[in-house]
C-alpha positions in Angstrom: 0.0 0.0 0.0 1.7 3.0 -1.2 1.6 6.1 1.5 -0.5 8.5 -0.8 -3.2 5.6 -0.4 -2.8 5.6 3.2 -2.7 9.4 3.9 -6.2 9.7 1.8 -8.3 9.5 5.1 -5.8 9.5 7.4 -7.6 10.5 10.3 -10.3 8.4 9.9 -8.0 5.6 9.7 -6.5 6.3 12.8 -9.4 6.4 14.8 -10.4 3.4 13.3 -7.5 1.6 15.0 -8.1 3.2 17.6 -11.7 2.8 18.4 -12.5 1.5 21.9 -9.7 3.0 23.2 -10.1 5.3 26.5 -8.5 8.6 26.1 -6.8 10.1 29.2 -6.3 13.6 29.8 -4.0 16.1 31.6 -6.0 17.2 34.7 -6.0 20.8 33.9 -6.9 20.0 30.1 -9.8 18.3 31.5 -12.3 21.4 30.4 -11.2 21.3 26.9 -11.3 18.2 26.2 -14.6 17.6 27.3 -15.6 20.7 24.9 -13.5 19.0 22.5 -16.0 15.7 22.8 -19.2 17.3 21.8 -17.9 18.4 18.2 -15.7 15.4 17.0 -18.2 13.4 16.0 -19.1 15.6 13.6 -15.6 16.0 11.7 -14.8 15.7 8.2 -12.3 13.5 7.8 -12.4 12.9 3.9 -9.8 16.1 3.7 -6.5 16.8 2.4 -4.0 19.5 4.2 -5.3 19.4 6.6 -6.5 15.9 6.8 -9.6 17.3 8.9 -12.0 19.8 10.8 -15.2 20.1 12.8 -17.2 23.6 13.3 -17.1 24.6 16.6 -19.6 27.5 16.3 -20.7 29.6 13.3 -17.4 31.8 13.4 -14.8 29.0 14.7 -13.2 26.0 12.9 -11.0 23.3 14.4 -8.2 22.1 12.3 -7.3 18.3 12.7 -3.8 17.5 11.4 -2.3 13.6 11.7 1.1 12.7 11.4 3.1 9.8 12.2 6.8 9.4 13.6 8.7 6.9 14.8 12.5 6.2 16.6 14.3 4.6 13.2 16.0 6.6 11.4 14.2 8.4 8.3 16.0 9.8 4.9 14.8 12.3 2.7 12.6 11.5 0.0 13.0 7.6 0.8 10.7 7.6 4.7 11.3 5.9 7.3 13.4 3.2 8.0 11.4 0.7 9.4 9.0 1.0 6.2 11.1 0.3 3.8 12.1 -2.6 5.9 8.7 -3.8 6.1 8.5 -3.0 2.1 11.7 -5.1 1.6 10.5 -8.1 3.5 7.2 -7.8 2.1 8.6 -8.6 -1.2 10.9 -11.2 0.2 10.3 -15.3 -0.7 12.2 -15.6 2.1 9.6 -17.4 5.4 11.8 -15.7 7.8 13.4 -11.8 7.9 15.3 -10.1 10.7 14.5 -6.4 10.1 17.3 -4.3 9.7 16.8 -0.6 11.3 18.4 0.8 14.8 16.0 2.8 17.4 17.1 5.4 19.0 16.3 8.3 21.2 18.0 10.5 18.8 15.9 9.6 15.7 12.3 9.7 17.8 13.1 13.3 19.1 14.3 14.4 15.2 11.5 12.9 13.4 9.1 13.8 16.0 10.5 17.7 16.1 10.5 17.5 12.3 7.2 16.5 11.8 5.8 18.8 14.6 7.8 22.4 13.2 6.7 21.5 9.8 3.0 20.9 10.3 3.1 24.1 12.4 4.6 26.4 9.9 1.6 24.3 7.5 -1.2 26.4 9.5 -1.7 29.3 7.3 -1.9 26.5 4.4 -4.5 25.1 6.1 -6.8 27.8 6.7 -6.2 29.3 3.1 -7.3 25.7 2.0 -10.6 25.5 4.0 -11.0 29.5 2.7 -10.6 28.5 -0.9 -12.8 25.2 -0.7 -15.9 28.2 1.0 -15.7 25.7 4.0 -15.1 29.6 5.9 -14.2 32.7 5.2 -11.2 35.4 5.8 -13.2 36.2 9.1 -13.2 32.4 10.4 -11.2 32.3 13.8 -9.5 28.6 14.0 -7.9 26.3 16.2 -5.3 23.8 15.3 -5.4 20.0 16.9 -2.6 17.7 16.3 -3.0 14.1 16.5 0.6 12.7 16.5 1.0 9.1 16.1 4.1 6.9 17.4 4.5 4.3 15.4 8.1 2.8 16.6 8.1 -1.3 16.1 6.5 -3.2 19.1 7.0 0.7 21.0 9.2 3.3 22.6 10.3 2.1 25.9 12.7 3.2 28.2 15.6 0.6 28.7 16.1 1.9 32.3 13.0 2.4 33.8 11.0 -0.4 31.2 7.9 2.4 30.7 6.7 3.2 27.5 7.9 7.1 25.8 5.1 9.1 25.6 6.1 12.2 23.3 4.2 14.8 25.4 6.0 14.0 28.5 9.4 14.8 26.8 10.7 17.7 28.4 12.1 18.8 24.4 8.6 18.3 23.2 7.4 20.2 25.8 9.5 23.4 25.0 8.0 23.2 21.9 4.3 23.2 22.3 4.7 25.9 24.6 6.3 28.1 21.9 4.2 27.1 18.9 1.6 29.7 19.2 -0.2 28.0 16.3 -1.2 24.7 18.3 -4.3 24.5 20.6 -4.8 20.9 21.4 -2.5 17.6 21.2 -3.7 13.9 20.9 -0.9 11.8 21.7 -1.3 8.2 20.4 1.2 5.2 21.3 1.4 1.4 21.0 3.6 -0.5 22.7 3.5 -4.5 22.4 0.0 -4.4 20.6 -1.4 -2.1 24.0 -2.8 1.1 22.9 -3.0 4.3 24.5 -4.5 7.9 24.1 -3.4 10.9 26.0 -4.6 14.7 25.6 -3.5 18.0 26.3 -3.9 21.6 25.4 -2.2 25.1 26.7 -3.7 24.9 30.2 -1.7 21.3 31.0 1.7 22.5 30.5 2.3 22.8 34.1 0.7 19.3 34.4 3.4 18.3 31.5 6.2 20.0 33.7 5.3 17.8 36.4 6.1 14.5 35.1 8.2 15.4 32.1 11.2 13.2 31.0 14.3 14.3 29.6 15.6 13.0 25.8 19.1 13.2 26.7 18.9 10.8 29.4 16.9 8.2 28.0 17.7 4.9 25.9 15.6 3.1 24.2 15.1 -0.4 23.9 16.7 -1.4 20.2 14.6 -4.5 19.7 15.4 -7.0 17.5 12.6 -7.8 15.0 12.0 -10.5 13.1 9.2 -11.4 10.3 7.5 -14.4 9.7 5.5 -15.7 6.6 2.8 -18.2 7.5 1.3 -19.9 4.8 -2.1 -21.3 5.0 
């Protein structure tokens, strides 16, 4: 499946997977996400740039952007590393494949900031989008969500302490919500050996952030060794 057919309704393929899962959020974020709950149902997800949005009164918009990162390392024009792995052994004849990509720390805090700073500087895209498409007008106030995906094989965990990464604990991560005018809200989704998880925050649960962030440069990850099977039936 080539990405272009996977990006088509991005969101609403993410909470597809998703669905059933409880989402937690920061205590202080509590207000807005409980806002948040009485207009999601009513999004458009069949968008592109951004892949979504829901009305949240006559003169407001919510823009819903998804994007996906992991901890492998990721090159320019060719993705990430782990995809082309999975691409590779995909083709393979071969019943069993050892995939070949490193995690690291390093790559989950570059491709994560990458992703994050360039959607961000994508907001006044977005809006003239939705403008152009007569969704709004030039008089529209918006809000911009992010729903960031962690998609690291089997999960970013934490070699020392064994507890999954969650990327808005990170105290980098952290700096840059706080700066990023441009983002309002923040769903935070994770998988770690098949166990899903949802967190939420906006603006108001930085402090809450503070309080239990991690810090990148101290942390390892656990480089797991993956291997594929082919089962034939």
């Amino acid at each position: 499946m080539t990405k272009q057919s996977i990006d088509k309704k991005d969101l609403e393929d993410l909470f597809n997977r998703y669905s059933g899962i409880d989402c937690t959020s920061m205590y202080d974020s509590n207000e807005a996400f409980n806002e948040l709950l009485r207009y999601l149902p009513n999004a458009k997800l069949d968008n592109d740039a951004p892949d979504g949005y829901c009305r949240l009164n006559e003169n407001k918009i919510l823009i819903m952007e998804h994007f996906r990162f992991d901890a492998t390392k990721v090159k320019k024009k060719k993705g990430s590393r782990i995809f082309r792995e999975l691409h590779r052994v995909f083709l393979s004849k071969e019943q069993k494949n050892i995939i070949d990509c490193s995690i690291s720390i390093n790559y989950y805090w570059e491709n994560l900031k990458e992703n994050y700073i360039r959607h961000c500087q994508n907001f006044q895209k977005y809006k003239n989008n939705l403008i152009n498409k007569k969704i709004c007008n030039k008089d529209t106030e918006f809000e911009l969500a992010f729903f960031i995906e962690d998609t690291t094989p089997i999960g970013a965990v934490n070699e020392c302490t064994q507890k999954r990464i969650y990327a808005i604990f990170c105290d980098k991560f952290i700096d840059l919500f706080e700066n990023c005018k441009n983002v309002d809200y923040i769903f935070n989704y994770s998988e770690v050996n098949k166990i899903k998880k949802i967190l939420f925050v906006d603006k108001n649960g930085i402090n809450n952030l503070r309080e239990n962030q991690i810090f990148i440069d101290k942390i390892t990850l656990i480089d797991w060794e993956i291997n594929s099977y082919k089962i034939e039936f």
